[in-house]
C-alpha angles and dihedrals in degrees: 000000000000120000129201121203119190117185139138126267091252113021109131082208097053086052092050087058100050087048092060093040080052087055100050088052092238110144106215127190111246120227115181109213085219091068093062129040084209094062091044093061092031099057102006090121107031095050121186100044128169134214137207108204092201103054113019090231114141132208118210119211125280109074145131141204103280085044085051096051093048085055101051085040086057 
């Protein structure tokens, strides 16, 4: 299933949860909030954020790796 991660350059949370990503062995698109004023204004606040493309659904950090599973398991 696609994954979207959007996170900022140099966010050390952002870091931890693609480390856990990383660690689940899920491969997520990366999206910089510094590249898109909408998603500046969208997740500015609730960075990292993950995506599911399927089905729209969004996970707010934080989260950990059971949290993580729940949510790929959707």
């Amino acid at each position: 299933m696609p994954i979207r991660l959007y996170r900022r350059e140099t966010c050390s949370l952002c870091a931890i949860a693609d480390a856990l990503l990383c660690e689940a062995g899920v491969h997520a698109e990366t999206l910089y909030l510094e590249d898109d004023a909408e998603w500046e204004h969208r997740y500015g606040w609730r960075i990292p954020v993950l995506q599911r493309t399927d089905t729209g659904a969004e996970l707010d950090w934080p989260f950990d790796a059971v949290k993580l599973g729940r949510f790929l398991a959707g």
